[in-house]
VMD Tcl script that builds the backbone (N, CA, C; Angstrom):
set m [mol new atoms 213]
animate dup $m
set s [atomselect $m all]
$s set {name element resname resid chain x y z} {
  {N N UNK 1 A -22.870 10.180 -17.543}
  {CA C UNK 1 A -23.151 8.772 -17.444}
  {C C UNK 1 A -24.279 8.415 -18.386}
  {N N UNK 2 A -24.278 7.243 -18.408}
  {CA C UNK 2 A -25.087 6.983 -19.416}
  {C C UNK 2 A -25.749 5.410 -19.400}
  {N N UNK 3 A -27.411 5.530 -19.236}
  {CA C UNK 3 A -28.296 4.454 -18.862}
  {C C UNK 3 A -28.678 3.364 -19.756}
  {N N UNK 4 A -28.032 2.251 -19.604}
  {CA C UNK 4 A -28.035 0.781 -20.490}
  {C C UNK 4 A -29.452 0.684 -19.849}
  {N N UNK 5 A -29.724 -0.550 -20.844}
  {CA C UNK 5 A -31.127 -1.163 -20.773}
  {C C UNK 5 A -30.817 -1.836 -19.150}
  {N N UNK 6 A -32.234 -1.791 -18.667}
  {CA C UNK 6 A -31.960 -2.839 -17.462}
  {C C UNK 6 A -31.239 -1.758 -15.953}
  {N N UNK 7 A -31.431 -0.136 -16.253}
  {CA C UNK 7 A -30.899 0.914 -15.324}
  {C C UNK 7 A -29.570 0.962 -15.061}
  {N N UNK 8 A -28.818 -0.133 -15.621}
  {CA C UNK 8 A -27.520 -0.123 -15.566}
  {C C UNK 8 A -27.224 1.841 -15.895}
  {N N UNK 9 A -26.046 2.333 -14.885}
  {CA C UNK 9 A -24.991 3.345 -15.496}
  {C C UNK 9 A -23.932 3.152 -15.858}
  {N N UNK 10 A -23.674 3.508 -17.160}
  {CA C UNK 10 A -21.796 3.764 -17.732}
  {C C UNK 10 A -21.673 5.145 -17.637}
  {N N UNK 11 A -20.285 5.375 -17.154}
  {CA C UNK 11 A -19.600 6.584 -17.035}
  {C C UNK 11 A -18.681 6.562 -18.682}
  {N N UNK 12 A -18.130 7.865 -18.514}
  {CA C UNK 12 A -17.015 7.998 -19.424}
  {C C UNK 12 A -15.971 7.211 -19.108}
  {N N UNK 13 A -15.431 7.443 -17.781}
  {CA C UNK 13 A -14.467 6.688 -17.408}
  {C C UNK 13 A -14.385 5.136 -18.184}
  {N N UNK 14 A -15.497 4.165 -17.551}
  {CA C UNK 14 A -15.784 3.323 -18.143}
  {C C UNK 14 A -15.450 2.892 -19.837}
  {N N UNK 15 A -16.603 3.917 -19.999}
  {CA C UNK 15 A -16.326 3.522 -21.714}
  {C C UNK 15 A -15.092 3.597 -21.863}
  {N N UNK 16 A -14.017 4.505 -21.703}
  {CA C UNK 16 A -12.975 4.706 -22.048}
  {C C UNK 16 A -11.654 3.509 -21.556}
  {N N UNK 17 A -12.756 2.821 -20.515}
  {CA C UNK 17 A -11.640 1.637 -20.329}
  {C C UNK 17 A -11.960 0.717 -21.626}
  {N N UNK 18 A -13.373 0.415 -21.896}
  {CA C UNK 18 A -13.823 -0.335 -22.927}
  {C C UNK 18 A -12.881 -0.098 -23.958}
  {N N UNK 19 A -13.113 1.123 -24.614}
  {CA C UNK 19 A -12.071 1.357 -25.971}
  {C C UNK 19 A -10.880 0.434 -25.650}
  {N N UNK 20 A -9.652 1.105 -24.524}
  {CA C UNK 20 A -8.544 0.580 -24.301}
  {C C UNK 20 A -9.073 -0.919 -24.609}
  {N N UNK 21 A -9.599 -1.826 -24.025}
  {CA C UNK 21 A -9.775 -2.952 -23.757}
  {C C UNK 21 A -10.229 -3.630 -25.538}
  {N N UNK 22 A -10.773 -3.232 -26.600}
  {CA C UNK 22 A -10.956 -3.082 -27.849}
  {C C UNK 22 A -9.925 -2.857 -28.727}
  {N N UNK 23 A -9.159 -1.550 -28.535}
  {CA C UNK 23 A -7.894 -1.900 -29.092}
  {C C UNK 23 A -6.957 -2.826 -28.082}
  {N N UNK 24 A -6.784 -2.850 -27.585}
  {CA C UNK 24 A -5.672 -4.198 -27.097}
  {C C UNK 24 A -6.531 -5.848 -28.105}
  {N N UNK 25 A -7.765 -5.648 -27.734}
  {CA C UNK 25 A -7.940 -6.963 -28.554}
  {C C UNK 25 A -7.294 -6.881 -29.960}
  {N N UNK 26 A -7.601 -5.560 -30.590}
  {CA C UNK 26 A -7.413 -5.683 -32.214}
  {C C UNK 26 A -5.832 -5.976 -32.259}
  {N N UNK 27 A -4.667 -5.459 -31.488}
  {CA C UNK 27 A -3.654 -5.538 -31.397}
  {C C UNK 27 A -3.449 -7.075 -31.535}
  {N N UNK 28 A -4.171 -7.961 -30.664}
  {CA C UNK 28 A -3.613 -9.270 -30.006}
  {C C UNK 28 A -3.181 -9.695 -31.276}
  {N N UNK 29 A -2.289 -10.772 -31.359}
  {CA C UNK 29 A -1.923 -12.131 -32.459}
  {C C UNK 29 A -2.841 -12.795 -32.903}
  {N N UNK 30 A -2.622 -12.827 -34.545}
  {CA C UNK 30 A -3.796 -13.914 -35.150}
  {C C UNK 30 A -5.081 -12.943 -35.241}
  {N N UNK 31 A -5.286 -11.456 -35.069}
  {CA C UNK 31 A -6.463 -11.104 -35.320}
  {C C UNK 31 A -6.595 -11.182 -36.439}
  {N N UNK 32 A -7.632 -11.458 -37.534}
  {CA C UNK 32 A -7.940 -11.116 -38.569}
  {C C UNK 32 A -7.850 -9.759 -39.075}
  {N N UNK 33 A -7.989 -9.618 -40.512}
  {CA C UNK 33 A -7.911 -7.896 -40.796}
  {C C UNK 33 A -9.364 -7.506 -40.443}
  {N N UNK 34 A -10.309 -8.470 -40.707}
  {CA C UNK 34 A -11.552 -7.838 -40.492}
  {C C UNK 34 A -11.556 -7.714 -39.401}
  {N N UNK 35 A -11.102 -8.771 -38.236}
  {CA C UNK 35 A -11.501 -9.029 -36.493}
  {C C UNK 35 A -10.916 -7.225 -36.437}
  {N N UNK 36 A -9.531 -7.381 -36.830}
  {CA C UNK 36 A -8.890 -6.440 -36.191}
  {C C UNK 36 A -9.416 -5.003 -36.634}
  {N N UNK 37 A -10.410 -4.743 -37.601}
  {CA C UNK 37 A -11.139 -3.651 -38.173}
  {C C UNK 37 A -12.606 -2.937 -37.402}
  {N N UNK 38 A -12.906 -4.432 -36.866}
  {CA C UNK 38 A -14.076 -3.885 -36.299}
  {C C UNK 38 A -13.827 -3.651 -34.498}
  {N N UNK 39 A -12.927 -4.897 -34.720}
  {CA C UNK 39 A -12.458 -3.669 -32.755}
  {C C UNK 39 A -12.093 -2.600 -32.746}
  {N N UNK 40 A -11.995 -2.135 -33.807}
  {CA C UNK 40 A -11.250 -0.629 -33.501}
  {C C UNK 40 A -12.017 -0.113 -33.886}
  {N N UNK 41 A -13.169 -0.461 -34.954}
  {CA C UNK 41 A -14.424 0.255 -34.959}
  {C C UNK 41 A -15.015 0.701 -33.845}
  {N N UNK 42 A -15.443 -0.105 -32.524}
  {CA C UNK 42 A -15.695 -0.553 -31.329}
  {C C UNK 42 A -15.312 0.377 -30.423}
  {N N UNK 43 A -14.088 0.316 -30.588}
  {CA C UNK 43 A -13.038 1.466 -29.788}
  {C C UNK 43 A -13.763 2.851 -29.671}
  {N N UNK 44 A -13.530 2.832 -31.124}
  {CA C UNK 44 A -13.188 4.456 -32.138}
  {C C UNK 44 A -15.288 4.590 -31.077}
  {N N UNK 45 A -15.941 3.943 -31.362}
  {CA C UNK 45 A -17.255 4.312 -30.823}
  {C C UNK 45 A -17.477 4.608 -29.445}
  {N N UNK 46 A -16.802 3.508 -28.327}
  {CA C UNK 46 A -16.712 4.112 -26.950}
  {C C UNK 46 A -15.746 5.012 -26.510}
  {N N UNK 47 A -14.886 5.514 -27.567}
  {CA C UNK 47 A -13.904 6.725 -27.441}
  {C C UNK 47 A -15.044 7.852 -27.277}
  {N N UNK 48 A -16.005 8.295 -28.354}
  {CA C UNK 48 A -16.595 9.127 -28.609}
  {C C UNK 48 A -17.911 8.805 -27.757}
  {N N UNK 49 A -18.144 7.921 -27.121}
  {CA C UNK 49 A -19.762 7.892 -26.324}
  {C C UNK 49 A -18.684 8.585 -24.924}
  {N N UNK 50 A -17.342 8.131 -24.464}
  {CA C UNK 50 A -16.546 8.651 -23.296}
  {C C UNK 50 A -16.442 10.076 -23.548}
  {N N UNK 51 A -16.459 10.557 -24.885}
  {CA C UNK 51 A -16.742 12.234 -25.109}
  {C C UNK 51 A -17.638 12.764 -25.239}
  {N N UNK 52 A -18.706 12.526 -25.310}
  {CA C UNK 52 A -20.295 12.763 -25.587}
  {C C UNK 52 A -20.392 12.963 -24.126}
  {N N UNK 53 A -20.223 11.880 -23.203}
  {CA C UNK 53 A -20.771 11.419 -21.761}
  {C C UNK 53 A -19.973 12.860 -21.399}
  {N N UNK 54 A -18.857 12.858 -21.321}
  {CA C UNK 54 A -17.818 13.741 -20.379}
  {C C UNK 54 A -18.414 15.689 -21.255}
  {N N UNK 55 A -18.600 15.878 -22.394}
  {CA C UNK 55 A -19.773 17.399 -22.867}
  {C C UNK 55 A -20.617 17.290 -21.855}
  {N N UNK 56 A -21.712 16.568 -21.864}
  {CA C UNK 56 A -22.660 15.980 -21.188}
  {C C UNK 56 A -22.660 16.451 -19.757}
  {N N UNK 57 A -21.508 15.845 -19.059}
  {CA C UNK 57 A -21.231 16.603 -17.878}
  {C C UNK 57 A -21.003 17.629 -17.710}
  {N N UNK 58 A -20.125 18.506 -18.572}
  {CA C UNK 58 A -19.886 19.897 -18.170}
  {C C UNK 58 A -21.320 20.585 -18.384}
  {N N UNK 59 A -22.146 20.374 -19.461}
  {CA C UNK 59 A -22.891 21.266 -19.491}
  {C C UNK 59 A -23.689 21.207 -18.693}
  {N N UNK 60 A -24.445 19.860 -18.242}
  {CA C UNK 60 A -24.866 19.820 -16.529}
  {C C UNK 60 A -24.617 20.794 -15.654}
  {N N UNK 61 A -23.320 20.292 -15.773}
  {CA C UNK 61 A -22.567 21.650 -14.234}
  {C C UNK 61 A -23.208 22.694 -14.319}
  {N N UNK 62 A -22.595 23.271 -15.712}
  {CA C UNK 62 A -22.960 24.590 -16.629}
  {C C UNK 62 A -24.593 25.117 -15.989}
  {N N UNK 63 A -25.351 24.392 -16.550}
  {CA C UNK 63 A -26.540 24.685 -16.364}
  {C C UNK 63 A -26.954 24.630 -14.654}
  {N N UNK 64 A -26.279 23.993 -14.426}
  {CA C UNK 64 A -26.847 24.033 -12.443}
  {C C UNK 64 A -26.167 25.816 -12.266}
  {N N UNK 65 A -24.875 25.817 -12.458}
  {CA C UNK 65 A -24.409 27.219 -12.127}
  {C C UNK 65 A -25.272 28.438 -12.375}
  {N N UNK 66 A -26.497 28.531 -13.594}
  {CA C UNK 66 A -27.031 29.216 -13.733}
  {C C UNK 66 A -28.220 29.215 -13.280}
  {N N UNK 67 A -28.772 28.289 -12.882}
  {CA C UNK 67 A -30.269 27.743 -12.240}
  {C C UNK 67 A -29.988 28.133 -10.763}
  {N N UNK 68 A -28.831 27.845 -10.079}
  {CA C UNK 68 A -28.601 28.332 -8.433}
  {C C UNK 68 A -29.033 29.825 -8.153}
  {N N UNK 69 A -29.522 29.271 -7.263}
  {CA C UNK 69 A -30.330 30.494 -6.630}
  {C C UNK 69 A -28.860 31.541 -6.025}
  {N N UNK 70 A -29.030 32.951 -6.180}
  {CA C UNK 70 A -27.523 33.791 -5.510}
  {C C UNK 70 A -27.301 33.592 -4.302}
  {N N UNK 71 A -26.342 33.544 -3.383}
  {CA C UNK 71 A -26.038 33.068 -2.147}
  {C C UNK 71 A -25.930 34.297 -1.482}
}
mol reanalyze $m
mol bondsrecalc $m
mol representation Tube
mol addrep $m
């Protein structure tokens, strides 16, 4: 997850709806080439913050697994 100004959290999940929601705009009718260039710029960026976030998590895990005390 990941902390916007103001304590807000975004998940991966999230972002990854964002992208979807970015390309569907660039798709829509009447986008411009530029409109339609930079939503997918947009996309292409919360694609990769939804992959950053979701590394992010595993290695979390990762690192708790090794910090736990043996049972």
């Amino acid at each position: 997850m990941a902390i916007m100004p103001g304590g807000a959290v975004m998940t991966a999940a999230q972002c990854q709806e964002l992208a979807e929601h970015y390309k569907s705009l660039a798709r829509a009718h009447g986008a411009t080439k530029d409109r339609e260039f930079m939503l997918k710029n947009i996309a292409r960026s919360f694609t990769g913050l939804a992959s950053q976030l979701d590394r992010l998590a595993a290695l979390t895990r990762d690192e708790a697994k090794v910090k736990a005390p043996p049972s």
